[in-house]
Phi, psi and omega in degrees: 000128168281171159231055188287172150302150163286169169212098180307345170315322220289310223280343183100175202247152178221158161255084182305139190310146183070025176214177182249045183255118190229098207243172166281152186295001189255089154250233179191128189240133196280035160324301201295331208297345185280173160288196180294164194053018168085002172238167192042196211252159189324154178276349172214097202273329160294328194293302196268006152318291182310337163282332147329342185256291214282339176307307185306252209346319172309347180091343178294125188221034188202100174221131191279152158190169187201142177314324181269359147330133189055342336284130166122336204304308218273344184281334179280321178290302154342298180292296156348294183306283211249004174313128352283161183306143152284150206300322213281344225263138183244120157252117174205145178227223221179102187252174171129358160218168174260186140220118198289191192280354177277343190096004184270149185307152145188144165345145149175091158267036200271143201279330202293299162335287181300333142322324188266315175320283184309329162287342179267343174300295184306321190297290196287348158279337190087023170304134150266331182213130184264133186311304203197118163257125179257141187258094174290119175267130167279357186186202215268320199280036183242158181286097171306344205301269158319272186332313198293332189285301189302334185287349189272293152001280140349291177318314171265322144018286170115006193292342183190134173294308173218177184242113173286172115271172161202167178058045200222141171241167178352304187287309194276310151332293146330282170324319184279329184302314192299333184275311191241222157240124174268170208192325114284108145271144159244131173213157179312115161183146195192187190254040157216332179240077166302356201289007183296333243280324136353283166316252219315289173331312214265342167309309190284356194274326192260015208022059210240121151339120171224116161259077230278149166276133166089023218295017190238333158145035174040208160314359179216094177319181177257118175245155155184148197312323207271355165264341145259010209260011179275308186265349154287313241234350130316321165081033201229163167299193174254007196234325149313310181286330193300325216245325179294321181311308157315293132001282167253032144312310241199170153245338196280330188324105161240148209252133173235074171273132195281150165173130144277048188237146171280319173304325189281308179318280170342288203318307217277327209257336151320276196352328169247044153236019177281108173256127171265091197304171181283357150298287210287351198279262145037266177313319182290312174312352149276027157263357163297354173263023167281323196282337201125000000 
C-alpha cells in the first residue's frame, strides 16, 4: 500500500450482462450516510456531501442507495452532492421496504407499492430512468412472481432499465430468471458467511453481478486472528484485507462498502490495489469453516 490516492479503476472493470453499463468493481453504498440505524438525518450532513464528491474524484462510478434509507436521506444527498450526474455514473437502487416512524424495517411487495417506490426513487435522484433496480425479498419463503411480473413492467415502461434482486435464494432466483432477465444479485456474503458460494461460481459462469451486503460483517463486524495476522504482514487494515479478498473470490463480485466518514473512504477504496498472493488467499479462504 502506498500513499498515493486510492483509485477506485485498480479493482478492475465489470458489464452487466445485456447492457452498456460498465462500472469499476470498487464502488460505493450509501447506506452509512443516513443517521444512526440507518434513520433520520446524517450527524454531519457536510462531512457526507463531501464523502460523495469525494468517492467520484476517487474513481468510484457505480453507487447503491434506496428510498428507504433514512427513510429519504441518502437520496436526497445523492442529488445534493453530485447532481447533475456525470455520464460515466450508475445509480442504482432498491425496493420492497419501508420505514414506519419508529424506524422499523417492514415488507411491502405489492405491485402498487413498488410502483410509487420506484417513482418516488426517480423524483428524489432527479431520474427520468434508474439504470438497475433491485428487488429486495425478505426471505427464502415469500413469493417472488408477483413482484418480479410488476418489476417486468416498470421495466418496459422504461420507469428502469434493468432489474436486480437481493436477498434471494437460489429456488426465488430461478424463478425472477424465468420472469426477466437479472443482472444483478445482492446478498448477505463475506469471508466468513459464505453460503452463497454456489451461487456466486454459477453466476460468474453466466456473467451476472453478485453484489455482497455487509461485506465487513455488518452490525456485527468480522473478527478473526488469521485477517489479522493478514493484515499485519500487509501492512493494512483488516477491513482492506476482508474487501481485497472479495475482489478475488470472484470477477463477477462488485463490491459497495459503505462509510460516512472520507478518511474511511479512502481506506476502504486502496483496498482495490491490495494483491493477496495465493497463501494468504488460501488461509483466508478457511475461515468459512469457523461458520459450519
Amino acid at each position: 500500500m502506498t500513499n498515493m490516492l486510492p483509485d477506485a479503476a485498480a479493482a478492475g472493470r465489470f458489464t452487466f450482462p445485456g447492457t452498456e453499463i460498465s462500472v469499476n468493481r470498487m464502488g460505493y453504498g450509501a447506506m452509512q450516510l443516513a443517521g444512526s440505524h440507518v434513520f433520520g438525518e446524517p450527524a454531519d450532513p457536510i462531512e457526507a456531501l463531501a464523502v460523495l464528491r469525494e468517492a467520484i474524484s476517487l474513481g468510484v462510478d457505480h453507487i447503491d442507495t434506496s428510498d428507504f434509507y433514512g427513510p429519504h436521506v441518502t437520496n436526497r444527498l445523492i442529488r445534493e452532492a453530485l447532481f447533475p450526474y456525470p455520464q460515466s455514473l450508475t445509480l442504482v437502487t432498491k425496493i420492497g421496504a419501508w420505514r414506519n416512524d419508529k424506524g422499523d424495517w417492514l415488507h411491502d411487495r405489492s405491485p402498487d407499492f413498488l410502483r410509487k417506490s420506484v417513482e418516488d426513487n426517480l423524483e428524489r435522484l432527479g431520474l427520468d430512468q434508474i439504470p438497475i433496480v433491485n428487488l429486495r425479498m425478505g426471505g427464502p419463503e415469500d413469493d417472488i412472481a408477483e413482484p418480479m411480473r410488476a418489476m417486468r413492467r416498470m421495466r418496459d415502461e422504461g420507469l428502469l432499465a434493468h432489474i436486480g434482486v437481493s436477498t434471494v435464494s437460489a429456488g426465488q432466483l430461478a424463478m425472477a430468471r424465468d420472469i426477466a432477465p437479472i443482472v444483478c444479485v445482492q446478498n448477505y456474503y463475506n469471508i466468513i458467511h459464505r453460503a452463497d458460494d454456489a451461487m456466486i461460481d454459477g453466476l460468474a459462469e453466466e456473467g451476472i453481478a453478485y453484489v455482497p451486503y455487509f461485506p465487513l460483517g455488518g452490525f456485527t463486524p468480522i473478527q478473526s486472528l488469521v485477517l489479522d495476522e493478514v493484515a499485519g504482514e500487509e501492512g493494512c487494515s483488516v477491513w482492506q484485507v476482508a474487501l481485497a479478498w472479495l475482489l478475488r473470490r470472484s470477477p463477477n463480485i462488485l463490491l459497495i462498502p459503505g462509510t460516512s466518514r472520507r478518511p474511511h473512504l479512502r481506506e476502504n477504496i486502496a483496498a482495490a490495489s491490495l494483491s493477496l498472493d495465493s497463501a494468504r488467499q488460501n488461509r483466508l479462504d478457511a475461515l468459512s469453516s469457523l461458520m459450519g
